[in-house]
BATISE-325577 format. One record per residue: residue number from 1; chain; y, z, x of N, C-alpha, C, CB in turn; residue in three letters. Coordinates in nm, 2 decimals, padded with zeros to 4 digits. Glycine has a CB too. Example, Ala and Ser with C-alpha at 12.3 -4.5 7.8 and 13.67 -1.06 7.14 Angstrom:
// residues 2
(rec 1,'A',(-00.57,00.78,01.32),(-00.45,00.78,01.23),(-00.33,00.78,01.32),(-00.45,00.90,01.13),'Ala')
(rec 2,'A',(-00.22,00.71,01.28),(-00.11,00.71,01.37),(00.00,00.79,01.29),(-00.06,00.57,01.41),'Ser')
***
This chain:
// residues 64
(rec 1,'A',(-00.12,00.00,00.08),(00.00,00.00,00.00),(00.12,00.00,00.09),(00.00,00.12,-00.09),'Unk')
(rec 2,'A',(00.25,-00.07,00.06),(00.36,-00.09,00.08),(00.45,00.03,00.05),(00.38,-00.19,00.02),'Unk')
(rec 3,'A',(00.51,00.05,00.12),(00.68,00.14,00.09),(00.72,00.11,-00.08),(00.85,00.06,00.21),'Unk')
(rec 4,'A',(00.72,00.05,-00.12),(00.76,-00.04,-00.25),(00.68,00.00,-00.36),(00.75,-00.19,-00.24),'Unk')
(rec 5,'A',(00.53,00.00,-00.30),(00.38,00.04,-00.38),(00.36,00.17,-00.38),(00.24,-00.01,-00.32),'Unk')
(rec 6,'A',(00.45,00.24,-00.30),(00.43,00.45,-00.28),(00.49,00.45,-00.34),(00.46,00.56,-00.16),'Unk')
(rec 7,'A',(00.65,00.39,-00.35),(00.77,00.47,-00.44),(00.73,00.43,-00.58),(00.94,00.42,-00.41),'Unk')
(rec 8,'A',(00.69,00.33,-00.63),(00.62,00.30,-00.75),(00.55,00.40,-00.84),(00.53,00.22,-00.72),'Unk')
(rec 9,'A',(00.44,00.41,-00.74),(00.31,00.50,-00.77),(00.44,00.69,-00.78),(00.16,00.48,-00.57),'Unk')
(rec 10,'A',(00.50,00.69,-00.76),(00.55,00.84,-00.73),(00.64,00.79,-00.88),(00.65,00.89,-00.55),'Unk')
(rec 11,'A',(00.69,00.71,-00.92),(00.72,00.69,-01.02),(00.72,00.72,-01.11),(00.70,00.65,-01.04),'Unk')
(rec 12,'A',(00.59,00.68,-01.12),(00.49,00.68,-01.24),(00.43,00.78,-01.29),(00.40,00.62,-01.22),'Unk')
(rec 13,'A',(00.48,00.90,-01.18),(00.41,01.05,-01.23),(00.44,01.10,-01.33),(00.43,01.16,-01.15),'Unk')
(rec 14,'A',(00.36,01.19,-01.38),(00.37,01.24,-01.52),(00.28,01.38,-01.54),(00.31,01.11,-01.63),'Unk')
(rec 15,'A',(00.34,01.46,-01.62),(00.32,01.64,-01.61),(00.18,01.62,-01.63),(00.41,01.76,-01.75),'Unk')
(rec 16,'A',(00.11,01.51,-01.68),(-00.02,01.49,-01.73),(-00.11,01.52,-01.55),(-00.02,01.29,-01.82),'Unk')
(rec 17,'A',(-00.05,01.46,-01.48),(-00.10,01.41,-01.35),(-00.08,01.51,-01.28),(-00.03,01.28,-01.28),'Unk')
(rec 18,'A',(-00.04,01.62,-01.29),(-00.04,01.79,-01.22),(-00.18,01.82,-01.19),(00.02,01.93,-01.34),'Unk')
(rec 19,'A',(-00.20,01.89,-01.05),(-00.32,01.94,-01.07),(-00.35,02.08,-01.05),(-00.41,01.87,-00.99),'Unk')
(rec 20,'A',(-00.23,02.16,-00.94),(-00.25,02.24,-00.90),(-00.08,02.28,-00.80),(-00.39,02.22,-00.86),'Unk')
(rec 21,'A',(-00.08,02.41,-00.79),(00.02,02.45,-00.68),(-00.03,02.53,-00.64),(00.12,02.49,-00.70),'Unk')
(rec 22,'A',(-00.02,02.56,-00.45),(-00.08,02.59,-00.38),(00.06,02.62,-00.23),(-00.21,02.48,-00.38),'Unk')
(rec 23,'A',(-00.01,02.73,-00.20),(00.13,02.77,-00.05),(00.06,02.66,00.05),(00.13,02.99,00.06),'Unk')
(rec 24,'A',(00.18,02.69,00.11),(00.15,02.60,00.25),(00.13,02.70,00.36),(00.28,02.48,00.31),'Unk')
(rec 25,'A',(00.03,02.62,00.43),(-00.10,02.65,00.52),(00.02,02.78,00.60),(-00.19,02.48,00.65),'Unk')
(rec 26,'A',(00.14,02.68,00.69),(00.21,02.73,00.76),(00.28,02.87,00.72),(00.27,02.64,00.79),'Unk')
(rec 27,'A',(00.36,02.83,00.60),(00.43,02.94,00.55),(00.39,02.98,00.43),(00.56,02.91,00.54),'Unk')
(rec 28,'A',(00.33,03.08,00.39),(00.26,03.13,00.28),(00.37,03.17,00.16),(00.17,03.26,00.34),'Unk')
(rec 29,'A',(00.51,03.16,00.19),(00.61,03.16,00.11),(00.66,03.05,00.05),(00.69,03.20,00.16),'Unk')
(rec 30,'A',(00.63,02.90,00.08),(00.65,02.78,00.08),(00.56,02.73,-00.09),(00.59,02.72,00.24),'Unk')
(rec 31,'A',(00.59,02.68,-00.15),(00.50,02.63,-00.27),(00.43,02.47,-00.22),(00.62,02.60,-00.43),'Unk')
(rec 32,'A',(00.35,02.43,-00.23),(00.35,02.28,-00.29),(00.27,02.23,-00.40),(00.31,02.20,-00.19),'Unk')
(rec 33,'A',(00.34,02.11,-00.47),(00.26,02.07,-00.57),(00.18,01.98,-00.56),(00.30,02.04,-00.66),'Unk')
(rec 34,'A',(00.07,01.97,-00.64),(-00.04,01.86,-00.57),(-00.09,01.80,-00.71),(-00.19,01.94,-00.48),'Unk')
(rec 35,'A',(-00.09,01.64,-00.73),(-00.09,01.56,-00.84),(-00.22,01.46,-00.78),(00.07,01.48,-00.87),'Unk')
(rec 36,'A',(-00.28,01.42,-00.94),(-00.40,01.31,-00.87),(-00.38,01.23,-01.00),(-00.58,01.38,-00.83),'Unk')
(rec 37,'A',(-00.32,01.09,-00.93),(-00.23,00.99,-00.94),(-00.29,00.84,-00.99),(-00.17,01.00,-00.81),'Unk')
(rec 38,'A',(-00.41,00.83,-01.13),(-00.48,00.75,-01.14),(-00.39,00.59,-01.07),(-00.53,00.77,-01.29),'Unk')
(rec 39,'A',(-00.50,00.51,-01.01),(-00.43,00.34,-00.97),(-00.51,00.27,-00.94),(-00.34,00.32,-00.85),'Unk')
(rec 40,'A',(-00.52,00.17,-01.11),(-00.64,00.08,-01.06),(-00.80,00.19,-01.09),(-00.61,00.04,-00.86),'Unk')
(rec 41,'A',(-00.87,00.15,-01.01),(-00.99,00.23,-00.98),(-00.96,00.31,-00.92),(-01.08,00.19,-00.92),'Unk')
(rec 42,'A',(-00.87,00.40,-00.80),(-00.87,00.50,-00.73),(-00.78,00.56,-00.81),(-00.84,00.49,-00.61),'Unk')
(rec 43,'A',(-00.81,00.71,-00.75),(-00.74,00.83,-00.77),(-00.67,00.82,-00.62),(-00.85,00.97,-00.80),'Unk')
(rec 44,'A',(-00.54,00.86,-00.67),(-00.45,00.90,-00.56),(-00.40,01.02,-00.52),(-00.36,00.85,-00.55),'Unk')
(rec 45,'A',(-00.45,01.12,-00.43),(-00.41,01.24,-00.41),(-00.24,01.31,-00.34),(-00.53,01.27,-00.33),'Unk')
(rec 46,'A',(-00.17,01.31,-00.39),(00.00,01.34,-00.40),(00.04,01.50,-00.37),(00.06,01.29,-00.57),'Unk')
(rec 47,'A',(00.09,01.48,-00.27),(00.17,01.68,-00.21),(00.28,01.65,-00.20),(00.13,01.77,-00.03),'Unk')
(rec 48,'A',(00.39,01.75,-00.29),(00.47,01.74,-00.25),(00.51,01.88,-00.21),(00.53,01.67,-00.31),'Unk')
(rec 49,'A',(00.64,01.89,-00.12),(00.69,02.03,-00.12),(00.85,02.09,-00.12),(00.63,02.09,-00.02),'Unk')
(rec 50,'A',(00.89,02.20,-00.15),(01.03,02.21,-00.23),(01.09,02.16,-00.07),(01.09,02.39,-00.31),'Unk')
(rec 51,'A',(01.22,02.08,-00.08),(01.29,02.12,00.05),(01.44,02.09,00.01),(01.23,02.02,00.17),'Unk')
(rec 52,'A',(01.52,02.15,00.12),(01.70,02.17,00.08),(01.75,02.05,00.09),(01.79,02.26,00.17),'Unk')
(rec 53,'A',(01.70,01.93,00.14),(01.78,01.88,00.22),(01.79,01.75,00.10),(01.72,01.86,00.39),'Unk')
(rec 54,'A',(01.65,01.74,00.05),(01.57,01.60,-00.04),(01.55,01.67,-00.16),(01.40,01.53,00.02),'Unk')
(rec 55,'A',(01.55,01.79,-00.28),(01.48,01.79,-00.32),(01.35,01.84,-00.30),(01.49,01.72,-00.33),'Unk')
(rec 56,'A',(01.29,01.74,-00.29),(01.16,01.74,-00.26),(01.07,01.64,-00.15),(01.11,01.73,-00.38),'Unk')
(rec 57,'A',(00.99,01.66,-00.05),(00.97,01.62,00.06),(00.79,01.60,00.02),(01.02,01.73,00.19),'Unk')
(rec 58,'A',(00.77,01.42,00.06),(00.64,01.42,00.03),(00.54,01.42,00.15),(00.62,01.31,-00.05),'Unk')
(rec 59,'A',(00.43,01.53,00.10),(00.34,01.56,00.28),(00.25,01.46,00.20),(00.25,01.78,00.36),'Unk')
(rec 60,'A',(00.15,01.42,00.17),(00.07,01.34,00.14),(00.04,01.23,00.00),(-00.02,01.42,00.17),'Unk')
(rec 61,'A',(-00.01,01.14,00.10),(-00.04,01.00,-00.04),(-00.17,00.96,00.02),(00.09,00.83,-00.06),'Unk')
(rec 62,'A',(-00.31,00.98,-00.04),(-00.39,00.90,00.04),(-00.45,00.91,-00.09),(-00.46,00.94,00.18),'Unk')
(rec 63,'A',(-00.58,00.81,-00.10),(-00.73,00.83,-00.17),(-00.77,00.93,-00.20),(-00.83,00.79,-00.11),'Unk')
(rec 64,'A',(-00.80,01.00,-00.29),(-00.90,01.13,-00.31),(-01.03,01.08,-00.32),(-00.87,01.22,-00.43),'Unk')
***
């Protein structure tokens, strides 16, 4: 997938596509949210986490 095909796909999210919130590994004070992102045949596994600067900062987009 393309830059064009991620920002799409992040789009397209929906409260439906929530799966879970979970701290981060590093900072146990940190939230992130984690979405699984039907496309096509694959599931797409989506982290994001709070940050000051963006909003929100995305740590992962791969296959689940």
């Amino acid at each position: 997938m393309g830059l064009a095909d991620v920002a799409s796909a992040i789009a397209r999210l929906e409260p439906v596509h929530f799966h879970k919130s979970m701290v981060s590994h590093n900072d146990r004070r940190r939230w992130q949210d984690v979405y699984h992102l039907p496309h096509g045949s694959l599931i797409i596994y989506v982290k994001f986490i709070d940050d000051t600067l963006t909003e929100f900062l995305l740590l992962s987009f791969k296959e689940k």
